[in-house]
KENUPA-163980 format. One line per field, with one value per residue (C-alpha): x, y, z; residue in three letters. Coordinates in steps of 0.5 Angstrom, whole numbers. Layout:
<recs>
c1 <- (X,...) $
c2 <- (Y,...) $
c3 <- (Z,...) $
resn <- (ALA,...) $
</recs>
This chain:
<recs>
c1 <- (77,79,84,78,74,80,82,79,75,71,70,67,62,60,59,54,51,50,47,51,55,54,59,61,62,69,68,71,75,78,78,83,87,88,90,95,98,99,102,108,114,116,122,128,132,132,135,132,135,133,135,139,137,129,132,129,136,138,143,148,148,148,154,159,157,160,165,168,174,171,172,166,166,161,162,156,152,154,161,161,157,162,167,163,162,170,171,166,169,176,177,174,172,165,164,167,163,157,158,159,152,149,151,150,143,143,145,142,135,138,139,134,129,126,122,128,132,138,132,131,139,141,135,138,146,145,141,146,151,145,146,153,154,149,143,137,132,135,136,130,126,131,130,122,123,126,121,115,118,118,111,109,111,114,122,124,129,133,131,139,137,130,134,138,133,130,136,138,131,131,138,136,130,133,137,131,131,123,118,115,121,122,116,117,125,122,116,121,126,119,120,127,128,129,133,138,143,149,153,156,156,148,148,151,147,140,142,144,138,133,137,136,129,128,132,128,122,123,122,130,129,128,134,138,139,141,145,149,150,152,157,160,160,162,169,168,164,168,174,179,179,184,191,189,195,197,198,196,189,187,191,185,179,181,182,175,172,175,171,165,165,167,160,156,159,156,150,149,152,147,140,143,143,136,134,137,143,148,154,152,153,160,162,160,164,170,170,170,174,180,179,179,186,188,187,191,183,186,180,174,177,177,170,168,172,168,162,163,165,159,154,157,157,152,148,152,159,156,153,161,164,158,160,169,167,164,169,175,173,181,180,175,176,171,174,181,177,174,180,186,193,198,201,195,193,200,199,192,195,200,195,190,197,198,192,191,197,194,189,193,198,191,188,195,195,187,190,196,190,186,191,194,187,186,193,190,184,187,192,187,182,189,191,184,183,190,188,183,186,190,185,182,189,189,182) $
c2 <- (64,67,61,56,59,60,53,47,45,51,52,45,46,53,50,44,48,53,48,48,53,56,56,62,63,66,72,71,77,73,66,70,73,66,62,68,68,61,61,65,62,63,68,64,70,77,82,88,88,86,81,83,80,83,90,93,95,96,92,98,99,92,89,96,94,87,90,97,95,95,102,106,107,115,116,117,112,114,114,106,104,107,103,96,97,98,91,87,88,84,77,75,69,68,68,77,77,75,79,86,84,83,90,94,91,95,101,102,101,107,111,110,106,99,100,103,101,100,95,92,91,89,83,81,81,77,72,72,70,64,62,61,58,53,54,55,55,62,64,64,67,73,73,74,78,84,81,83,91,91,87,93,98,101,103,103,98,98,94,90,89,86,81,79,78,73,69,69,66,61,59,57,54,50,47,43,39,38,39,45,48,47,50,57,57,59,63,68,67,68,76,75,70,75,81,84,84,88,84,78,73,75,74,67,65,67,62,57,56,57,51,48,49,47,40,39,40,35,41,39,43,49,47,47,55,57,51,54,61,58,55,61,66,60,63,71,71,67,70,73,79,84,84,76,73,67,62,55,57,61,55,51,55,55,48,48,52,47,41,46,46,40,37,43,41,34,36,39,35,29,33,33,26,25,30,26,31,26,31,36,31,29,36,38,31,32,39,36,30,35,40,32,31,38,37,31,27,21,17,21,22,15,15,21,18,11,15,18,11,8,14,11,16,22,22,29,24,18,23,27,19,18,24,22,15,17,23,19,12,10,13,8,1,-2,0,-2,-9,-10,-7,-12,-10,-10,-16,-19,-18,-21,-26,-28,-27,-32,-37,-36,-38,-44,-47,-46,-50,-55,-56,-56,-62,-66,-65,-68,-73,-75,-75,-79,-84,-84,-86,-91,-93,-93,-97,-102,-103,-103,-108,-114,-113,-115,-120,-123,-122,-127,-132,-132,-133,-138,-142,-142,-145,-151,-153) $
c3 <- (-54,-60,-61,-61,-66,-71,-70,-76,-71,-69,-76,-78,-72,-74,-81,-78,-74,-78,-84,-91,-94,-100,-106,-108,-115,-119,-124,-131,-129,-123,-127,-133,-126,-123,-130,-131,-125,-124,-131,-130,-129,-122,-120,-118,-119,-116,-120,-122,-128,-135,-140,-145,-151,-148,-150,-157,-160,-166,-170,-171,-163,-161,-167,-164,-157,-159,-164,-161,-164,-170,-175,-176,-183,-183,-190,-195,-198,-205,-203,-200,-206,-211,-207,-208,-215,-216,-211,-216,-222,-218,-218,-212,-208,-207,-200,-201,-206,-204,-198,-202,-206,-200,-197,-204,-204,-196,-199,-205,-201,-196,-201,-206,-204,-204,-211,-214,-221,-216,-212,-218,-220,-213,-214,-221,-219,-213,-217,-222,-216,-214,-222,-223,-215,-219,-212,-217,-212,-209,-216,-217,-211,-212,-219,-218,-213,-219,-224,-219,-219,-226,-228,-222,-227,-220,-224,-230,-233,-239,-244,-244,-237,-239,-243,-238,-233,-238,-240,-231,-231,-236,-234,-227,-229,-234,-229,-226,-234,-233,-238,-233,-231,-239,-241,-235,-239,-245,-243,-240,-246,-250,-251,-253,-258,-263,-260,-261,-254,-254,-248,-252,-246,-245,-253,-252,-247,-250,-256,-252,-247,-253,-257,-251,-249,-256,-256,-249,-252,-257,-263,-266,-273,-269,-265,-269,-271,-264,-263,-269,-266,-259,-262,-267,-261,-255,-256,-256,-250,-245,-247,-240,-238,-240,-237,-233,-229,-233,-227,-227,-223,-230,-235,-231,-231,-240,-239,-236,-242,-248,-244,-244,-251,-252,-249,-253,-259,-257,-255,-261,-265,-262,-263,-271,-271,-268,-274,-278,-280,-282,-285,-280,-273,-276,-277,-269,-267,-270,-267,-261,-263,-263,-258,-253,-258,-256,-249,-249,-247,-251,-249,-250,-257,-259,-257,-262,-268,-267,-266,-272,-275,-274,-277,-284,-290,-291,-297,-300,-299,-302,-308,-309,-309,-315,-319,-318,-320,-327,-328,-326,-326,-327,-319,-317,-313,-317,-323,-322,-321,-327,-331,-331,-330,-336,-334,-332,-338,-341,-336,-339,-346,-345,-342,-347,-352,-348,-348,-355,-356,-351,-356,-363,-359,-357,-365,-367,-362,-364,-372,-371,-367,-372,-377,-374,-372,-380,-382,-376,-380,-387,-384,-383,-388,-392,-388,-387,-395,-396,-391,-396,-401,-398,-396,-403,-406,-402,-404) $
resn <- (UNK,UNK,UNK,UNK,UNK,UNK,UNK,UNK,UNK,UNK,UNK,UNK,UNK,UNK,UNK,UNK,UNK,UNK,UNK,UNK,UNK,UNK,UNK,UNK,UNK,UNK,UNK,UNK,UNK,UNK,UNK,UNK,UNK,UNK,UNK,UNK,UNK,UNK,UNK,UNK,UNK,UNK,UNK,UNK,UNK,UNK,UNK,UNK,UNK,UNK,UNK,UNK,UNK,UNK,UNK,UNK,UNK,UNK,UNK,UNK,UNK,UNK,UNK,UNK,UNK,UNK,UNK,UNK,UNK,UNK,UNK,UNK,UNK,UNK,UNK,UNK,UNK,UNK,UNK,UNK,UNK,UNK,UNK,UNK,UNK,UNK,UNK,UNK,UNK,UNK,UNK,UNK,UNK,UNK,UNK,UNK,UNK,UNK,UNK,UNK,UNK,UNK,UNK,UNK,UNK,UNK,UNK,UNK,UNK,UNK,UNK,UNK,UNK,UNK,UNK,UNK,UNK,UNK,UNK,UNK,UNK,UNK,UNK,UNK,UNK,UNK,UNK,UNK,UNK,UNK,UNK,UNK,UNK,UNK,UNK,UNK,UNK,UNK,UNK,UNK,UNK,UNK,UNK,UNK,UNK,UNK,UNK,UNK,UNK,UNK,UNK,UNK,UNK,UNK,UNK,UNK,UNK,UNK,UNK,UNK,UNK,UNK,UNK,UNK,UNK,UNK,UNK,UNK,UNK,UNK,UNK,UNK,UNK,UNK,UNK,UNK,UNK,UNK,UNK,UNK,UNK,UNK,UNK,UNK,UNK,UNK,UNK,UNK,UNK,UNK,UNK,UNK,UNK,UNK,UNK,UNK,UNK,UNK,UNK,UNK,UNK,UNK,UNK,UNK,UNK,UNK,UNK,UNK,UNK,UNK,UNK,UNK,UNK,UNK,UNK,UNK,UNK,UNK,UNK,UNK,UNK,UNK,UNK,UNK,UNK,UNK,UNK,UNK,UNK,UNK,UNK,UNK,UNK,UNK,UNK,UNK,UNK,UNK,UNK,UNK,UNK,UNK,UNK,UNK,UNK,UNK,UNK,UNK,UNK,UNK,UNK,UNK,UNK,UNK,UNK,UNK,UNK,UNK,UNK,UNK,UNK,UNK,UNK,UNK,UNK,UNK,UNK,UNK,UNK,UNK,UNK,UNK,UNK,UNK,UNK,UNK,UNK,UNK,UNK,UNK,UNK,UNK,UNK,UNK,UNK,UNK,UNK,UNK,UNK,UNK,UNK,UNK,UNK,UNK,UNK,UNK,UNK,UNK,UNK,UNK,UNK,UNK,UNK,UNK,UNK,UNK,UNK,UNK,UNK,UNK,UNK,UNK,UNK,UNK,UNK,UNK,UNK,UNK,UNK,UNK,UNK,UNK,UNK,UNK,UNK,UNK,UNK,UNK,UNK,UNK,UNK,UNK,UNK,UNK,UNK,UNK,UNK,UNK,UNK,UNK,UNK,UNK,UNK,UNK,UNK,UNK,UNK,UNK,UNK,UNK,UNK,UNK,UNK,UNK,UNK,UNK,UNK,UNK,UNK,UNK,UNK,UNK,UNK,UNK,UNK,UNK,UNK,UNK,UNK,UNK,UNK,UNK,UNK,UNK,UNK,UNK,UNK,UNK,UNK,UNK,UNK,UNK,UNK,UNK,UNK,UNK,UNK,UNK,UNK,UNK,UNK,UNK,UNK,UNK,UNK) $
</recs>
């Protein structure tokens, strides 16, 4: 009997016989439940244990537990972070000393926080690193980053380090060579253009990226100046360090150097010539001409000794050849022109004699012409008077 009222028939008869069935309404309680629970993903595995990558530890716990080979350095901060400074000042590859930047930035925030001159400094070399490696978008983000603390007043910074905070800046966004980026170059080179900076390299550098964002910006005659300061510490501040092994990697980085100067003096020497300072872009040529020739850059050099060519004479060389050719006219081309030789000269006396002689030879002959011309007549008039004479007689 009860299987009879349980079946699907039963229930259908129930239902008509009863009249229609009422719809039951679902909470939003139950509705949040449902979709919740149809939209977990099924179990299809059933072990108890949790996922390892689910489990919130900490990057120590989980770097030692994938190395246990690995020693454990327990040692102060302040000791691994005299130990970094020392590594840095070696000659090292750029993936080590990145790596070595990265962890001295971790331990300075550690051990004196991330407001810190030490946070400021971290900033400042790893932008420094992002400069050399030429990648001026990270430079430039790190750089900011150091710019932020300082502009917060959060630490205290140097004025030195200043300095190379706004030569780092400039040097990235000059990297770009756009009239923004120019304009950003100069803005943080603004409160600096005139200081005094002890670190030679920084010196160099400040003058340069202030030729170059003058020469960007089209103002040439306030480019000059710095250009010619660039080039005067150019050498001092790429000098090796001390004690460098000789090798053939080192002869090449020196030979790199030279080309660089080379180019600056290119470079400057091209903003003189749109200035129109003839004998100052000859004078930067044939530096860079000779550095070419020295390295052996046969092709570059002839170039450069055309270019110079093809510039002509400066007004301050046309003036020295004037002022030689009025003392010395005896040196001047045009004057030996003008002034005949002495055997030009006997050559000319000697013709002068000839035609001379030409012309006494010709008045002789025209004399003798004439009086044979005159005897001639003289002859007829005789001969025509006796033929008078005789025809007369014979009347």
């Amino acid at each position: 009997m009860s299987q009879q009222q349980n079946s699907p028939g039963s229930r259908r008869t129930a239902a008509t016989s009863n009249g229609p069935r009422k719809t039951q309404k679902i909470t939003q309680r139950d509705m949040d439940s449902a979709c919740h629970r149809l939209s977990r993903v099924p179990q299809k595995f059933s072990s108890s244990k949790a996922v390892q990558s689910e489990k919130s530890e900490p990057f120590a716990v989980t770097y030692f537990k994938n190395n246990p080979d690995a020693a454990q350095d327990i040692r102060p901060p302040d000791e691994k972070l005299s130990d970094i400074e020392t590594a840095l000042q070696g000659q090292l590859q750029a993936s080590e000393k990145f790596s070595l930047l990265v962890q001295q930035k971790a331990l300075r925030f550690i051990n004196y926080g991330e407001n810190s001159p030490e946070a400021f400094r971290s900033f400042l070399a790893i932008g420094a690193f992002y400069n050399e490696q030429k990648r001026p978008d990270s430079a430039i983000r790190h750089l900011n980053k150091a710019k932020a603390l300082q502009e917060q007043q959060k630490c205290e910074v140097s004025p030195d380090e200043d300095a190379q905070l706004a030569v780092e800046l400039a040097d990235a966004h000059l990297s770009y060579k756009t009239q923004k980026h120019t304009r950003d170059a100069f803005e943080a080179l603004r409160p600096h253009l005139e200081t005094e900076i002890e670190d030679i390299k920084y010196r160099h550098r400040r003058d340069l990226y202030k030729a170059r964002c003058y020469n960007y910006l089209e103002q040439l005659d306030e480019a000059q100046e710095p250009y010619a300061a660039a080039l005067e510490t150019y050498d001092e501040a790429h000098q090796p360090p001390e004690g460098q092994e000789n090798n053939e990697k080192e002869n090449d980085q020196r030979k790199e150097t030279q080309k660089e100067h080379a180019k600056l003096y290119c470079e400057a020497a091209d903003a003189a010539e749109r200035l129109n300072h003839i004998k100052t872009a000859k004078r930067y040529y044939r530096e860079a001409m000779n550095i070419y020739s020295d390295l052996g850059i046969e092709q570059a050099s002839k170039g450069l000794e055309i270019k110079i060519e093809t510039l002509g004479p400066d007004e301050e060389e046309e003036e020295e050849e004037e002022q030689r050719g009025e003392e010395n006219p005896e040196e001047n081309p045009q004057y030996d022109e003008q002034q005949p030789s002495e055997e030009g000269h006997e050559q000319s006396n000697n013709n002068e004699e000839e035609e001379s002689n030409k012309e006494r030879t010709l008045s002789n002959g025209n004399e003798e012409e004439e009086k044979q011309n005159e005897l001639s007549l003289q002859q007829k008039i005789v001969d025509k008077i006796e033929d008078n004479a005789e025809k007369e007689n014979l009347l």
